[in-house]
N, C-alpha and C positions, 0 to 999 in steps of 0.2 A: 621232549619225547611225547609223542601222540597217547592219547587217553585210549582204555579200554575200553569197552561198551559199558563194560559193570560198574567203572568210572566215572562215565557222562552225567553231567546236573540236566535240570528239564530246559535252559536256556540252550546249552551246547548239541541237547536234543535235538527241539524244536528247530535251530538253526541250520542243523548239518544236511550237505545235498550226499544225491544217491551215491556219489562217486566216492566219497566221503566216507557217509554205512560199510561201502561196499569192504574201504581199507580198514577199517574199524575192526568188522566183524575178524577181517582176516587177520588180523593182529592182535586179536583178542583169545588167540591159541587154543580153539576148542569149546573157549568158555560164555555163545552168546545161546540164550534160553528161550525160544517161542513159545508163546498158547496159544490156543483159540477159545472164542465166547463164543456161542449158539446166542445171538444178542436178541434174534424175535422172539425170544422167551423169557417168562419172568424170571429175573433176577437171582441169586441164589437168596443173597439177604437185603432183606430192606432198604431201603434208600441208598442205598451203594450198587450201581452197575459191575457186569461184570468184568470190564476192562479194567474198572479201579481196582477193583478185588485183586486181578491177577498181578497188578502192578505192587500192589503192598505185600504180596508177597516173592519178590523178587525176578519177575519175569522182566525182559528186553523190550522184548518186538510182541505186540499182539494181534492177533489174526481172527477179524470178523468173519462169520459163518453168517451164512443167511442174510448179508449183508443187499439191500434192494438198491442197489444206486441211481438207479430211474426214481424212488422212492424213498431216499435215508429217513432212517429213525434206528436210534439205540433205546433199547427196551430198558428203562431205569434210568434212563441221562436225566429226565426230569422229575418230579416229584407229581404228582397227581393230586388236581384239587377236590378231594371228595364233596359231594353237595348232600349235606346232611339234611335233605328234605326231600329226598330220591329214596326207594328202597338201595341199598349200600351194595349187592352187588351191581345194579344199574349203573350208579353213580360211577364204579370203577371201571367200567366198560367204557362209559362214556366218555370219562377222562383221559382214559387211555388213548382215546379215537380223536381228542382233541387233541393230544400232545400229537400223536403222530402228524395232522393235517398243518399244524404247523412247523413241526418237524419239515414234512416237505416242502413246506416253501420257503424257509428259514436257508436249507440248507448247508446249515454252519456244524452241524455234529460233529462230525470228523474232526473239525478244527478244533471244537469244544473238548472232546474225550481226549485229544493228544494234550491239550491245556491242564486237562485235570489230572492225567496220567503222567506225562512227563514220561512218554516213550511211544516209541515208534511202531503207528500205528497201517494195519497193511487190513483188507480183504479175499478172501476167495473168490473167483470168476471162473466156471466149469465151461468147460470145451466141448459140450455135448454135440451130437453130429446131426444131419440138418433131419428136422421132421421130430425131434422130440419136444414130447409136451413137457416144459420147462419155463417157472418163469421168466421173462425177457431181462429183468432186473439181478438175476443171478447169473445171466449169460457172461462167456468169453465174448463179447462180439468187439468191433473195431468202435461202434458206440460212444458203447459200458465202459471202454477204456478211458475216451475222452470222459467220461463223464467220472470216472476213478480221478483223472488228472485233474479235475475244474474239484472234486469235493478235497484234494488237500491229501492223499493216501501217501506215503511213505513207499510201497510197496503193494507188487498185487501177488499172489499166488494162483495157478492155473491148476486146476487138480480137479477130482471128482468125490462128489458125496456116495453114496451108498447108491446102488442100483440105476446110476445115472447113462452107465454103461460108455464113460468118456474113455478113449483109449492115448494110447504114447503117440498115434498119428494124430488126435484131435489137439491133444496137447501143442505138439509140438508145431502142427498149422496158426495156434491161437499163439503161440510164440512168437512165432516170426511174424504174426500182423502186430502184437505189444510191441516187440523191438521199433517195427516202424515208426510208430507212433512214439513210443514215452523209453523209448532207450537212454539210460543217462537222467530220466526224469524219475523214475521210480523205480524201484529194484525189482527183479521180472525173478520170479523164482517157478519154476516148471518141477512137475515130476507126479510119482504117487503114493501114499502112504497106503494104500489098500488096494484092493482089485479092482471096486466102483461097478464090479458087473463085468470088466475088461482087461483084466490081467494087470503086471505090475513095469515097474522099471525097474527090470530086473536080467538085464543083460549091456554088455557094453557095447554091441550096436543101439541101444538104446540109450544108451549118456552119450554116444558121441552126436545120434538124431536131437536132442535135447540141445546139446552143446552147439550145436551148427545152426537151430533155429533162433540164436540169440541170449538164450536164458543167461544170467548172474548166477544163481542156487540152485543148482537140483537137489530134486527133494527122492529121497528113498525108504521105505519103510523100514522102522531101526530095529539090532538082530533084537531078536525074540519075540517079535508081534508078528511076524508070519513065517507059515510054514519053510524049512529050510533056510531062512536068515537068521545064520550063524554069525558070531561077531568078523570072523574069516572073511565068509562070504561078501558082506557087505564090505568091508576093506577093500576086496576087488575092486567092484563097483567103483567106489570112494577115489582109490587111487588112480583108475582113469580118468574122472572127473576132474581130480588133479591136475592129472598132463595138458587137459584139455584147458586149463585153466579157470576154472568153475569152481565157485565156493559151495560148502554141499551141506546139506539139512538131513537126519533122519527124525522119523515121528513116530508119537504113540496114537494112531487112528484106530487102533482094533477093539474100542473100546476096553482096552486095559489102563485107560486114563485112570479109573478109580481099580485100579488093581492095588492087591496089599503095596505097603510103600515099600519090600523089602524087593518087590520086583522091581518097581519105578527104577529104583537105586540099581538094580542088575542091569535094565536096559541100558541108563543113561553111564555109567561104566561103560559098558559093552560098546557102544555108540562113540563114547573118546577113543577108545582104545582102537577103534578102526577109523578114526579120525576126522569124523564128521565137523565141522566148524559149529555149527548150529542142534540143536537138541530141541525139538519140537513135542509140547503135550497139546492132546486133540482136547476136543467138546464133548464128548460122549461120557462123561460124568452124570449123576444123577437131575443137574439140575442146568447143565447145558454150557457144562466148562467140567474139567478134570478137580476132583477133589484139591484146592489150596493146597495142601501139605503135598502132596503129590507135587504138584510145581514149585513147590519149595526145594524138597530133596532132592529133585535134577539141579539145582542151583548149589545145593550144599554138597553135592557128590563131585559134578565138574568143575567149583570152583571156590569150594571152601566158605566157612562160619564168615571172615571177615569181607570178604565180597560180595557174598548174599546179604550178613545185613546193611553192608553200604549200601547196596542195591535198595533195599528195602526202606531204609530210612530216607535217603537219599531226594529232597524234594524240591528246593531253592535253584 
């Protein structure tokens, strides 16, 4: 009998291709858990990055924000050599700037963070439209993609940050150039957990536009983080995505990642109950990831004490 997601050891991880995740996820009945890390910022705690973090506390799949793939570096993958002969914030400026410069020519992070984490590691790539000023390294481009496949990604996500003003047509163009490229090679998840400045996917001409550009996941924002997404509603959505044969994601982007945990727990309910495969917490926590505990309780809401802490303990 095939393993769960909440099941996999970091061998059966690191080994399994997209086609693989893809049946995983869908066989894992509701219960696979995303985050994301806002990783070009400092760390929540001390010599632990944020991908470990989300990992010890029972998260899946994690999703790099601010991820530069013309430039990788994870904020915290390495330790910083202070030079106690520098005034001390000098020193950590500087070290900082060294780990990154070889960060970029090392090029191996990606490899490294899925090695430490023992789970399946994805970034976001934003679809913006031609003429905005945006860095080149956070772009959707045909690229950024090859350069996602050559650093070792699991998965990319096409979506928009805050005020990017990416819309379901830019999306859905940056789809169908991923498909071309890395279909089969990495799991292509489309959609929006916010407005972005450009409205939502929030209609079922819009799952079927998503679904016909290629995507694996769509993604939709989950009931109660926007206006008029009732648990109902998003079922609609959901159950086209369905027919259309798409495994489908909702998220916590409105920044109610750090909302009390009694919400968390109401979302990620609300979220099974209209059938979402995937449950996604954003970065817009205090320190550039969703409160832990919070990522926890979508883990012990969707799938109970004894699979979050297998999840959590889970490392060989």
């Amino acid at each position: 009998m095939p393993k769960r997601i909440f099941e996999l050891n970091k061998t059966e991880t690191l080994k399994m291709d997209t086609k693989t995740l893809i049946k995983t996820i869908a066989g894992s009945e509701g219960r696979s858990v995303m985050a994301e890390a806002l990783i070009s910022k400092r760390p929540l705690v001390e010599l632990v990055s944020d991908p470990e973090l989300l990992a010890s506390f029972g998260v899946d799949m994690i999703t790099l924000n601010t991820f530069d793939v013309i430039n990788p570096f994870i904020y915290g993958l390495d330790e910083a050599e202070i030079d106690d002969t520098m005034p001390r914030i000098e020193s950590i400026l500087k070290s900082q700037l060294d780990l990154y410069e070889k960060s970029k020519q090392k090029k191996d992070c990606v490899h490294r963070i899925k090695e430490y984490t023992g789970r399946f590691i994805g970034t976001n790539l934003e679809p913006v439209a031609d003429g905005v000023d945006y860095p080149e390294g956070f772009k959707a481009t045909k690229e950024n993609f090859k350069h996602a496949l050559d650093l070792g990604f699991d998965y990319i996500v096409l979506t928009g940050n805050p005020h990017t003003k990416v819309s379901i047509d830019t999306i859905a163009k940056s789809t169908e150039e991923l498909a071309q490229i890395a279909k089969g090679k990495m799991m292509i998840v489309s959609g929006k957990m916010h407005g972005a400045g450009s409205g939502n996917t929030d209609s079922l001409y819009n799952v079927r536009k998503i679904a016909n550009a290629g995507a694996d996941v769509i993604m939709f924002g989950a009931p109660g983080t926007l206006p008029g997404y009732t648990m109902e509603a998003v079922k609609v959505l959901i159950d086209e995505a369905k027919k259309l044969k798409l495994l489908t994601k909702t998220a916590i982007g409105t920044a109610q990642e750090n909302a009390p945990i009694d919400t968390i727990k109401q979302i990620a309910l609300m979220s099974k109950m209209a059938g979402a495969d995937i449950m996604h917490i954003g970065d817009a926590g205090l320190g550039g990831m969703s409160y832990p505990m919070n990522a926890m309780a979508i883990s012990l809401v969707i799938r109970g004490e004894v699979h979050t802490y297998r999840r959590m303990s889970l490392r060989r």
